[in-house]
N, C-alpha and C positions, 0 to 999 in steps of 0.2 A: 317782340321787345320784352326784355324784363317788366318784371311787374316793380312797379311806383305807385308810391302812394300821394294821394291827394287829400289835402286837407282844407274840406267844402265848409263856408258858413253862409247861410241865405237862412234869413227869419220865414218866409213863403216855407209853410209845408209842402206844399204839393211841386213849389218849383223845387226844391231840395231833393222831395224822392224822385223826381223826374231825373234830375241831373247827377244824381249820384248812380242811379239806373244808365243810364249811358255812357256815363267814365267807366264804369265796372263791365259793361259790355265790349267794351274797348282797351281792355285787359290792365284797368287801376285799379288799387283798393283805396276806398275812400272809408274818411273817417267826416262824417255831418254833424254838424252844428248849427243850432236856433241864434245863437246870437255869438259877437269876436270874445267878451269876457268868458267864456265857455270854452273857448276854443285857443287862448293863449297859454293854459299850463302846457299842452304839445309842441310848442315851439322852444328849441331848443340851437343854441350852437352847432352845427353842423350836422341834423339834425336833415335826413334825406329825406326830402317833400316838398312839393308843391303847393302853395298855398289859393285859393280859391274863393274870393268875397264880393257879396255885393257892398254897393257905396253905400245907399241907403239902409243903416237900419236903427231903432231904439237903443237906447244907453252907451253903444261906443262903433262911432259910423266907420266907412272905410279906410278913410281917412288918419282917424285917429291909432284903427287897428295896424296901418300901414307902419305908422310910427312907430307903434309901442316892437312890433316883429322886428323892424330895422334897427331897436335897441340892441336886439336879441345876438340877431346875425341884418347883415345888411345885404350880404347877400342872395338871401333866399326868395327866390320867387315869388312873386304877388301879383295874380292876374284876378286886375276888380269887372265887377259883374254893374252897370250903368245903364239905367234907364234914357230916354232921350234928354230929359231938365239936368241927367246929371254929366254930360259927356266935358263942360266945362272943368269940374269937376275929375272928370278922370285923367283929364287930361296934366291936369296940376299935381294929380298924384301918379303918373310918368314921371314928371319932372321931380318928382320927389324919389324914383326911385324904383315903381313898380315898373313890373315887367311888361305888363300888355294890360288892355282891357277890352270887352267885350258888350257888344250894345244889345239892348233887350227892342226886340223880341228875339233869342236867342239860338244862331242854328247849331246847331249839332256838332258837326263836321268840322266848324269854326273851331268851335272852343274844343274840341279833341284834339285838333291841330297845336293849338296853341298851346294846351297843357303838354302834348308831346314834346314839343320845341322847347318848355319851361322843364319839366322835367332831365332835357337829355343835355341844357345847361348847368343844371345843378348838378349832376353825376358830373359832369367834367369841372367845374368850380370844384367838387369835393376830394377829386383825382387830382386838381393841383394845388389844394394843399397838402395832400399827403404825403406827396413828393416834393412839394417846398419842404416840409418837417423834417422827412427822412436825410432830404439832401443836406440842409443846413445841419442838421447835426453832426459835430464833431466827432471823428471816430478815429481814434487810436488806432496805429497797427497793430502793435501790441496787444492791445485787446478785442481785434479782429482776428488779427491771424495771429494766432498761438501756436509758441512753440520758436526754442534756441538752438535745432538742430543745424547743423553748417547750411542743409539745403533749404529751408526755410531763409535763413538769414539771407538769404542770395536772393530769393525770393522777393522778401520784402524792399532790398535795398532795388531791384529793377524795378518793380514796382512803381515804386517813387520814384525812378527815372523816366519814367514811360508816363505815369499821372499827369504833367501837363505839357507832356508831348503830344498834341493836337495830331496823332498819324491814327491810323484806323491800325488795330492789335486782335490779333487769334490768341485764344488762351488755350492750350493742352492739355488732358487731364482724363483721368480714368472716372466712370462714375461713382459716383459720392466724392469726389475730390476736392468739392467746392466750387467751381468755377463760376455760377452767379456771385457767389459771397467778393469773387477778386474781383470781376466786372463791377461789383457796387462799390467794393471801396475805389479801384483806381476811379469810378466819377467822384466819390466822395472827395479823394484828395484832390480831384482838378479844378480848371476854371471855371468850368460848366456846373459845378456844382448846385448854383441857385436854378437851375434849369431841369428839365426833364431827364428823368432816369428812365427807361422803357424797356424791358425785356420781354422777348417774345419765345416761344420754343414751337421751333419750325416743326418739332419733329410730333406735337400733339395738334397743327393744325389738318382739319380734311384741304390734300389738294385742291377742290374746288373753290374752297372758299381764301385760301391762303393771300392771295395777289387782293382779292378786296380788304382782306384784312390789313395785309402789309399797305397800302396805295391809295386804298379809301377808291369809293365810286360817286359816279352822277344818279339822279335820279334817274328809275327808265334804264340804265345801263343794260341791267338782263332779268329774270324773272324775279321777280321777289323784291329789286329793290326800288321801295317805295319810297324811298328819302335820299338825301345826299347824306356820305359818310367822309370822315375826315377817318387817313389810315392809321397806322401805328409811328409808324416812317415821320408821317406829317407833322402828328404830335408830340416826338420828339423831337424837333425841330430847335436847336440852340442849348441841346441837351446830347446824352448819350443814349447810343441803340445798341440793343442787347442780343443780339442772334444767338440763341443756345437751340444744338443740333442743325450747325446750318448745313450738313452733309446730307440732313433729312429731304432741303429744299427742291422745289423741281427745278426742271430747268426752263422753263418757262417764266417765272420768276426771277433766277438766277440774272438772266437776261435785260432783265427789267430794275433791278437791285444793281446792274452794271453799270446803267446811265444815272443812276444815283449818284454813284460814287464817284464816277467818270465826272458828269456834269455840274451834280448838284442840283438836283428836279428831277421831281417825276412827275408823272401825271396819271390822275386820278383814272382808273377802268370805267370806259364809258367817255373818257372828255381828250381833246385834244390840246390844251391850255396848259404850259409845265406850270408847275409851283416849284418855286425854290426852296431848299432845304438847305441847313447848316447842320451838320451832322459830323459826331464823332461815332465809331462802328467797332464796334468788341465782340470778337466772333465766335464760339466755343463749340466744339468737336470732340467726340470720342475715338475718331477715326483720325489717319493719315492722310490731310485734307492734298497735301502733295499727290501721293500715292493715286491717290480719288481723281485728281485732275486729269494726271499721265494715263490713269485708263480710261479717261474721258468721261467719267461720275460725276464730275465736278468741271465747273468753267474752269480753265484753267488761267484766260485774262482777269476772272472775277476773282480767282486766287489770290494772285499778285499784289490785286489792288488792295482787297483787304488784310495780306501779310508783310502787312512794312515793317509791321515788330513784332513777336513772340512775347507769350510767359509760358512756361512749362514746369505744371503743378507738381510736385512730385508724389508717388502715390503712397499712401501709411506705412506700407511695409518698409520703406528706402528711409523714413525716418522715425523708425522705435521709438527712441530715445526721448522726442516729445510725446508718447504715449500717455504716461504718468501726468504729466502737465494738463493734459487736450481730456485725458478720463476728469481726475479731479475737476475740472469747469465744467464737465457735461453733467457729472454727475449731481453740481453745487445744484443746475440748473432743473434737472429732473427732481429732485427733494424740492424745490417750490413749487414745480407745478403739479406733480402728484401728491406734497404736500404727506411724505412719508419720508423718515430718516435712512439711510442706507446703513447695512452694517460695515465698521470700519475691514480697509482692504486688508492684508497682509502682505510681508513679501513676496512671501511664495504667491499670492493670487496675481500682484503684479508680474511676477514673473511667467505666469503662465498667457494673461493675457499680452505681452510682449514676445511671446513665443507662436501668437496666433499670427495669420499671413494677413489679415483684413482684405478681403477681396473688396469689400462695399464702401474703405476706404472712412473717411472720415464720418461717411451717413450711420454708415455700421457700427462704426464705434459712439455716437451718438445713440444709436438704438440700444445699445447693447448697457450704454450709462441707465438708463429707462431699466432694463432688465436686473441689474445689480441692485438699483431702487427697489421694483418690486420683490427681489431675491427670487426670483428663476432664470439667471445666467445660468448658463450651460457651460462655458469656458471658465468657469471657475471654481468647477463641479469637479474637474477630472484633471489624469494627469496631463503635462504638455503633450502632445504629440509630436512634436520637433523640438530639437535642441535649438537654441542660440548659441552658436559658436566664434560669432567673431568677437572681438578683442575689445571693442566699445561696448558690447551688450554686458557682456561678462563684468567688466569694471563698473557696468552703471549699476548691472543686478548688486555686486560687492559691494558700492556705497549707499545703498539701499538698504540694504540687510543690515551694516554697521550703523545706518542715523538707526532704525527701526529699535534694534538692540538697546543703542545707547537712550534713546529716548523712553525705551520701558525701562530699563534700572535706573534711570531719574526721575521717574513719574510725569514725563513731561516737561521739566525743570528746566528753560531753557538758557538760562547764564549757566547751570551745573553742566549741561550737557554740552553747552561749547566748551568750557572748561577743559571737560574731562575728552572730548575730541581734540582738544588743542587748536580750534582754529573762534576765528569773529563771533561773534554777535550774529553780524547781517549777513554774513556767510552761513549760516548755520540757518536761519531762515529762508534766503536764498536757494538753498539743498531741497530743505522741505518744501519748498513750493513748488521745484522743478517734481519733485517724485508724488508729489499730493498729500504729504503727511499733514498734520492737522495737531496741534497742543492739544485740545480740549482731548481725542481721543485717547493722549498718554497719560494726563493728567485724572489724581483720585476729585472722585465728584463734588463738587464747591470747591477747588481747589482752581482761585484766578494768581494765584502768586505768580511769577514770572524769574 
């Protein structure tokens, strides 16, 4: 198990280092405390831990401490530690809220249990709010998926055709292309949204362990497992499931992921009992999951089921054009986290990193914003090595080079600069935004004039 932490208050020295000796034998880290006013600065909001007290003690009892933590958060675990006078007592602060309690003289194996069970509550309370946050938050296409090139626009417009199309969808895509980012927005824009988001990638689980992961087991099932697990599958349940690398899967799983889909239940490795599931299923490949089937790599009933609809990403090199756009946002974003200015681009640098084929696709070009930051890019060190010659590159490099121009002999100036190009206002900031130009860089230093 991961290690969790436990946070022990028992005024008994001897029972405190006894018990804190055993949780830590038992792979917790505890933090001990003589008394609860001692031990409530660590409680905090969402705040992963296990809380651990007896009923009985001087200046602020179980009781009291129950309350003041369920100011805190209400949901965090409180397992009270009750002498026999005080089982009355524990049991009222149940009702109030705590999670278990435990009777003195205390075994062992009991209360390990119980902190187990309290602990791997908490980790999943803490895993859905995360995914309440994420899901409920509103997310822009626009400011997800960037970029005005025709094959982007097609993109987002299926997209949101397919969002609260309740059909199970494969997404296609080269690596770095994105393909978790379009599976988290199509749940963001669906109905599912207030529900479970769950991505999984087949292709870094060990086969042996993949079916418990996906399916969850009984206890006893097969070596090692000591407890009942709820799978991935399970817990997304009224939510969407994220298969990235599902050509990695076995087919033994394959198989079993069919009657999911098929039915609507699986059932847990180990148990013969289906659990029902409601599941939407977003499947992502780097490979020709067709192709896979026909030579029998792939189910090819299990195909079907999960390709009732398509997106197909297209890869950096087929859209240039939002280069400019996709650099400037990565780049806005690397200068806060490194927390260093980047030197302004030029045309000719954009011209060259538009010249590059991006094999790594949108990752790469991310990585590559990070290098510009630090100032060790390589690609914008040297000449291009290929030409751009079709007919959109060429015209986009030419209105590049004329804002670029026109903005240095206006210092920035940007009523003089639409002027003197003859077109808008908003049109003229529109340009600059598609190619990443920026006022302050054309502009002499103190100079917010407009």
């Amino acid at each position: 198990m991961s290690q969790h932490h436990i946070l022990l208050v028992e005024d008994d020295k001897e029972l405190r280092e006894s018990l804190t000796e055993i949780l830590e034998l038992n792979g917790f880290s505890v933090s001990a405390f003589s008394s609860a006013d001692k031990a409530l600065p660590c409680i905090s909001y969402g705040c992963d831990l296990t809380v651990i007290s007896d009923i009985r003690m001087p200046a602020m009892d179980g009781l009291t401490f129950l309350e003041h933590i369920h100011q805190v958060d209400e949901q965090l675990p409180v397992i009270l530690i009750s002498g026999h006078a005080d089982i009355e007592t524990a049991l009222q602060c149940i009702k109030n809220g705590a999670f278990d309690f435990v009777e003195k003289p205390l075994r062992p194996e009991h209360l390990v249990g119980l902190a187990t069970k309290a602990s791997q509550h908490r980790q999943l309370t803490l895993e859905n709010r995360r995914l309440k946050q994420t899901s409920q938050r509103h997310i822009s296409l626009d400011e997800v998926l960037l970029g005005q090139s025709e094959s982007m626009q097609k993109l987002k417009q299926r997209l949101m055709t397919l969002a609260n199309a309740d059909v199970n969808i494969v997404i296609n895509g080269e690596t770095g292309s994105g393909k978790e980012m379009i599976a988290r927005t199509l749940h963001a824009q669906s109905e599912r949204k207030s529900h479970p988001f769950v991505a999984i990638n087949c292709g870094a689980m060990p086969e042996n362990l993949i079916e418990s992961e996906l399916f969850g087991h009984e206890q006893g099932s097969f070596t090692g497992a000591s407890k009942k697990r709820i799978g991935k599958i399970e817990f997304a349940s009224g939510g969407t499931l994220f298969l990235d690398e599902i050509e990695s899967m076995p087919l033994s799983a394959q198989i079993r992921l069919l009657r999911v889909v098929q039915e609507g239940e699986l059932e847990r490795v180990g148990s013969n009992s289906p659990v029902k599931v409601d599941l939407k299923i977003l499947s992502a490949s780097k490979d020709d999951l067709l192709l896979l089937s026909q030579q029998g790599a792939f189910r090819q009933d299990l195909y079907y089921r999960l390709n009732v609809a398509t997106l197909d990403i297209p890869p950096l090199r087929e859209r240039k054009d939002d280069i400019p756009l996709l650099l400037s946002h990565f780049i806005h974003g690397s200068e806060a986290r490194l927390k260093k200015k980047a030197q302004p681009l030029t045309p000719i640098h954009f011209q060259q990193l538009v010249s590059h084929d991006w094999p790594g696709n949108v990752r790469e070009l991310m990585n590559e914003a990070d290098r510009i930051v630090l100032g060790i890019s390589d690609l914008i060190s040297h000449q291009c090595r290929t030409e751009c010659t079709s007919l959109s590159h060429q015209m986009a490099q030419f209105e590049l080079q004329t804002l670029h121009h026109a903005l240095v002999q206006h210092n920035g100036h940007i009523g003089e600069t639409a002027e003197y190009l003859d077109i808008p206002r908003k049109n003229l900031y529109l340009r600059m935004k598609k190619y990443g130009l920026k006022r302050e860089d054309y502009a002499p230093e103190g100079d917010v004039s407009d």
